[in-house]
N, C-alpha and C positions, 0 to 999 in steps of 0.2 A: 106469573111469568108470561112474557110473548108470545102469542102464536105461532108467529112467523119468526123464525130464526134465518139469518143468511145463509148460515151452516148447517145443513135437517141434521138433527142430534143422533139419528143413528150410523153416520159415517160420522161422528166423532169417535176415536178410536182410545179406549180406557184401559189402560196397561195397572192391572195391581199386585205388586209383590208380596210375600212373605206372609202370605195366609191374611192376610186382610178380612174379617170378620164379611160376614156374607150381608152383613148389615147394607154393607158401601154397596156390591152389587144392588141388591134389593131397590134400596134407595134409587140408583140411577137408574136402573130400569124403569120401575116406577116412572119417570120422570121422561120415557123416552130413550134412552142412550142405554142400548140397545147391544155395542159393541163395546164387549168387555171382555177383556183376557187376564186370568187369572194366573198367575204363579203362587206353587208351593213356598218356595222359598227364597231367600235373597240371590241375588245376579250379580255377578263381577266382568271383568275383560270383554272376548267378545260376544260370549253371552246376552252380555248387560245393552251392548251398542246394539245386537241385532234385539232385543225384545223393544227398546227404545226408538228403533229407524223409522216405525211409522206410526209413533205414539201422539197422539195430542194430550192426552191428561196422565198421568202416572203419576202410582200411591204408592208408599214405602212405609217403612218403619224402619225401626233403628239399625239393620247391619249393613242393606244396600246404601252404597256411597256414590252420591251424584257427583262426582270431581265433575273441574272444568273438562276434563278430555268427552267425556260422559254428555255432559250437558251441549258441547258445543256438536258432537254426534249427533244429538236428536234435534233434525232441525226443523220436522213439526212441532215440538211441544211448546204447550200453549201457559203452563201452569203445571204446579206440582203440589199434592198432596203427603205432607207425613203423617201417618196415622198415629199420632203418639205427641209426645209434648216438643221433645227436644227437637232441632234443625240446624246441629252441627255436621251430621251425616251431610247433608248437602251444600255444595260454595255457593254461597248467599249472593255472594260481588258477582260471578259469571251470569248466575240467574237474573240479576238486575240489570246488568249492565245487555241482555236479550232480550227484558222485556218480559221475563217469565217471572208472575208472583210467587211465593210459597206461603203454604197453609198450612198451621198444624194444628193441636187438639191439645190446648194447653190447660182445659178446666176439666174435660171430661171424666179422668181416673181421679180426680180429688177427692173423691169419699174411699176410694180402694186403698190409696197409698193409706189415707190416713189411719182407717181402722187397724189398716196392717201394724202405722206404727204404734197404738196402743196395744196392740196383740202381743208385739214384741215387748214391751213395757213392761207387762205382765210378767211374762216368761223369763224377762231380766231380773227382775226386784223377787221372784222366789226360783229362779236358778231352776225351771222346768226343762230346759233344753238338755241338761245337765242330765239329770235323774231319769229325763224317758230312757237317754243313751244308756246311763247305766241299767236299767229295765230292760232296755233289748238286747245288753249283755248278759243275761242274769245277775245283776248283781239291785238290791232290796236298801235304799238308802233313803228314807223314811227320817226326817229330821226337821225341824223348823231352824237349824242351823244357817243361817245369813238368808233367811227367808222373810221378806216382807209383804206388807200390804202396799199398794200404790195412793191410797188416801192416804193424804197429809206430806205426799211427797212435793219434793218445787222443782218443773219441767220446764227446762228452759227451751226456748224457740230461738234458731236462729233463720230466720226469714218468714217475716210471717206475711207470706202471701197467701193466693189461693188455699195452700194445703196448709200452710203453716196455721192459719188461723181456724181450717176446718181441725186440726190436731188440737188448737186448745179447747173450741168447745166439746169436741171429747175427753178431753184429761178432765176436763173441770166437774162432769157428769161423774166421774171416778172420783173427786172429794181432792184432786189436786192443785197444788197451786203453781199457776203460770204466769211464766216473766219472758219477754221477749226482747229480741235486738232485732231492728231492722236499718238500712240507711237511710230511711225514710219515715217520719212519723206515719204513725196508723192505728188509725180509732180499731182498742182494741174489741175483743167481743169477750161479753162476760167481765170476770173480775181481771182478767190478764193486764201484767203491767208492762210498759216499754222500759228497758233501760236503755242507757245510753252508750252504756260502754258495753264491748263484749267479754272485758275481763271480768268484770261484774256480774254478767250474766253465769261465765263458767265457773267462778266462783261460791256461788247460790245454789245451784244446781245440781240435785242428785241424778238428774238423767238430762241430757241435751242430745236434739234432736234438728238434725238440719236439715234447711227445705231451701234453699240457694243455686240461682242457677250458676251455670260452668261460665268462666268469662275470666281474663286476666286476675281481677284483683280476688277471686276464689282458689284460685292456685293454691294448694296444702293450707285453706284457710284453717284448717285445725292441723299444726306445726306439734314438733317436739315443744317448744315452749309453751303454745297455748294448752296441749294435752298436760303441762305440770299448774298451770293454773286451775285445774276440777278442782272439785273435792276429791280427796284420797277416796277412793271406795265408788268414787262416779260413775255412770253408763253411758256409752256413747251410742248413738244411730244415728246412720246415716244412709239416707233415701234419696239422694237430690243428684249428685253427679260424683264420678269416680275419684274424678280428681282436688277435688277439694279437701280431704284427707289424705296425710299422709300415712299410709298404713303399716309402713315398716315403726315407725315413732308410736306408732297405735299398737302396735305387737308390744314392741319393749314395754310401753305402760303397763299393757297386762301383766305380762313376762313379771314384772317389776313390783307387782301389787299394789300399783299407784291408782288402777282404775279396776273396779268390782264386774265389768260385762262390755261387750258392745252386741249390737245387732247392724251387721253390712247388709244392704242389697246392691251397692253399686262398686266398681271396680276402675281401681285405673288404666286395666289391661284386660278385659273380657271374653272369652272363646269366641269366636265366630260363628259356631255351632255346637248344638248340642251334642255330637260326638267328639269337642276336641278337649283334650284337658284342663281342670281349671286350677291354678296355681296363686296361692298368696301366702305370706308371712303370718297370714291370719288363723290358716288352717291347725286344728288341733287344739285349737288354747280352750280354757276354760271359759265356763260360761258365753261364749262368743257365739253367736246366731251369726251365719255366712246364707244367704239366699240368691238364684241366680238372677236378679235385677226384674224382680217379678211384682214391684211395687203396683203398678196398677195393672198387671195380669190379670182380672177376673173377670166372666161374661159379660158382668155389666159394663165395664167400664170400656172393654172392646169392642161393643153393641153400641155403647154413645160415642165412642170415637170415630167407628166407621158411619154413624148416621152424621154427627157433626163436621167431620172434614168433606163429605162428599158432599154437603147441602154448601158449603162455600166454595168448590170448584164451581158446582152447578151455578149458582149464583153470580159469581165471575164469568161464565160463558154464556148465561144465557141474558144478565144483567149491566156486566161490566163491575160488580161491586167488587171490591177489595178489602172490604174490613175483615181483619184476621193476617189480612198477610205479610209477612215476619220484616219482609226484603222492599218494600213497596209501600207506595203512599197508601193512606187508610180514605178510600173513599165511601159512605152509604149513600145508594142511587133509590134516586123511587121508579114503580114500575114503569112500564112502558105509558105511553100515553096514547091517544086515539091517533092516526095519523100520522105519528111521529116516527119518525129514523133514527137508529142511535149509534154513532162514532166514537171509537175511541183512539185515543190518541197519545201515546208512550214515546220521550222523548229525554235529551241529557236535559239537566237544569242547567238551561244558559240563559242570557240574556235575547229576550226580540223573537222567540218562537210561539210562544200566545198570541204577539200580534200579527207574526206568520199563518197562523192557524185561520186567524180571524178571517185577516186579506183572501184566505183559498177559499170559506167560507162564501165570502161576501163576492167573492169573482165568481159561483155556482150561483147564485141570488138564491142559498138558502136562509130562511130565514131561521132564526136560532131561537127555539122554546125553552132552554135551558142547557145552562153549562155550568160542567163540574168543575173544577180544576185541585189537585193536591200534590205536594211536591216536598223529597226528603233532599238529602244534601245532592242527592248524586241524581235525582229521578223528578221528572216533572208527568205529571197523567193526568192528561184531559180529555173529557166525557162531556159528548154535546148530541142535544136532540134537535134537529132541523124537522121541518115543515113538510121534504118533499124527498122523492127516494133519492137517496143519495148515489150519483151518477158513477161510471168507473172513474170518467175524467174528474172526479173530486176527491174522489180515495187516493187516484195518482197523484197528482196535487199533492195533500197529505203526506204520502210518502215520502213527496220531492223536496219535503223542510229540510233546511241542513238542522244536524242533531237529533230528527226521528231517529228511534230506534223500534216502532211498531206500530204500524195505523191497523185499523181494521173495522165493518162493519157489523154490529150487533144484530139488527133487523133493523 
């Protein structure tokens, strides 16, 4: 990284909410950045705006909600970090449309979630959850009655992404066999096969397992129809997002002894907090595993989430890089170079502003070592190294393009 930064990193100001693993401190400190304020737990109202008012970097996790009201309040921040996978908690369009990326940590918990989901697997196919409860009632129910092995079962996948595919090569190490749907070909791993259709899939399937993110066309993608397409006696899990299951049509299944178990961690309606109640059609049924969405909950995975999301803010601040981030073009920069000055430059994708950029450029007589440029429908971001310290009267300039929406000096 640069020496010289425009900004000395310890008047960047690092706001992190909701127990953020000390990982992320650590890290930035490490690194310089120096000034870091920690919250226990999520911020709402004015709260949320006064921990925000003189933020440049701020970390969340999944309960605080960056609305526009929010984001347009903080009008230092530079970036935002979610320390977790998902990045529905924050309005993507506001953040883009200021010029503020987001990052989140979308491989990190993939070994957590998955082991979980073969834990659950177990505990389904011999009804363990079942017999502890009765054990901690006193009641002695000792029986190989609807009790299986999980070799020689067929686990169907639906999304075999990161996790989906870390989930088959552990089922396969179990002696089972895996078939997956995705809407995408992918080379599977191991013997796993693709089908095509996902009625097929839930037709084959003595346990199905979804790993799909939340997005229009996942809306109750497991419907009362699709739950009568299992096999009688089926298991359902689901670890990926609340709302893709419908869970009221999941109760009746059970209710109805058309499906043998499920295991939930996710909800379509989830407490806020650990003191508020939690309520679903799910509670009480048989063999049903309910977990509070603690899929990648465990040290490790919260230890490489807060090392991973904080080394791409830093990265962006102290580089300009943007790979990772959700809302924003995906730029990889190389380090600084000897001499060199480095500009970036956030603007709408219009037509005649790259060669705005150029002309302000070439009116400073710097000369240019290299330039980045990457651009999504809505965003155009270009990254340039000149020759010579880059003057105010050239930053102003930059500013002065119609369509910027954020110049600024790296070092």
């Amino acid at each position: 990284m640069p020496e010289r930064l425009s900004f000395p990193r310890e008047r960047i100001h690092i706001v992190l909410l909701e127990s953020i693993h000390a990982s992320a401190t650590a890290s930035f400190e490490r690194a310089g950045y120096t000034h870091v304020t920690t919250h226990p737990k999520a911020l709402d109202g004015e709260e949320l705006k006064e921990a925000l008012s003189d933020a440049h970097f701020v970390g969340i996790r999944s309960r605080t909600k960056l609305t526009q009201e929010m984001i347009e309040a903080a009008k230092k921040l530079v970036a935002v970090g979610c320390y977790c996978i998902g990045t529905n908690q924050v309005d993507l369009n506001t953040t883009a449309k200021r010029g503020i990326p987001v990052f989140n940590a979308p491989h990190s918990n993939t070994r957590s979630v998955a082991e979980m989901v073969l834990a659950e697997c177990i505990f389904l196919v011999r009804g363990l959850f079942d017999k502890s409860l009765a054990a901690h009632a006193g009641k002695w129910t000792k029986s190989a009655t609807n009790s299986y092995e999980l070799r020689g079962k067929t686990l169907g996948i639906i999304g075999y992404g990161h996790i989906g595919s870390q989930v088959s090569i552990l089922a396969e190490a179990f002696g089972m066999q895996v078939i997956y749907h995705d809407l995408e070909p992918k080379l599977s791993m191991g013997n796993a096969r693709q089908l095509e259709s996902l009625e097929e899939l839930l037709g084959q399937s003595d346990l199905v397992t979804l790993h799909v993110p939340q997005d229009p066309t996942t809306q109750h993608l497991i419907n009362r129809e699709r739950l009568k397409q299992m096999k009688p006696g089926a298991m359902l899990l689901n670890a990926s997002r609340g709302t893709v299951v419908d869970v009221d049509a999941l109760a009746e299944a059970i209710k109805g002894g058309h499906l043998g178990g499920a295991a939930i961690d996710v909800f379509p309606t989830e407490p806020g907090s650990n003191h508020e109640q939690f309520a679903s059609p799910l509670r009480g049924l048989p063999n049903v595993i309910l977990t509070p969405h603690i899929g990648g909950s465990t040290q490790e995975a919260q230890a490489n989430i807060g090392i991973e999301v904080t080394n791409k803010l830093m990265s962006y601040s102290d580089l300009g890089r943007t790979i990772g981030a959700v809302n924003f073009p995906n730029i990889s920069l190389p380090p600084s170079r000897e001499g060199a000055h480095r500009l970036l430059h956030i603007h709408e994708n219009r037509a005649g502003v790259l060669g705005a950029i150029n002309r302000a450029i070439a009116s400073a007589e710097a000369n240019v070592l290299g330039q980045y440029l990457g651009t999504n429908v809505d965003l155009g971001y270009v990254v340039m190294d000149v020759d010579r310290a880059s003057s105010p009267e050239l930053l102003s300039a930059l500013k002065q393009i119609d369509g910027t929406i954020r110049a600024r000096v790296v070092f």
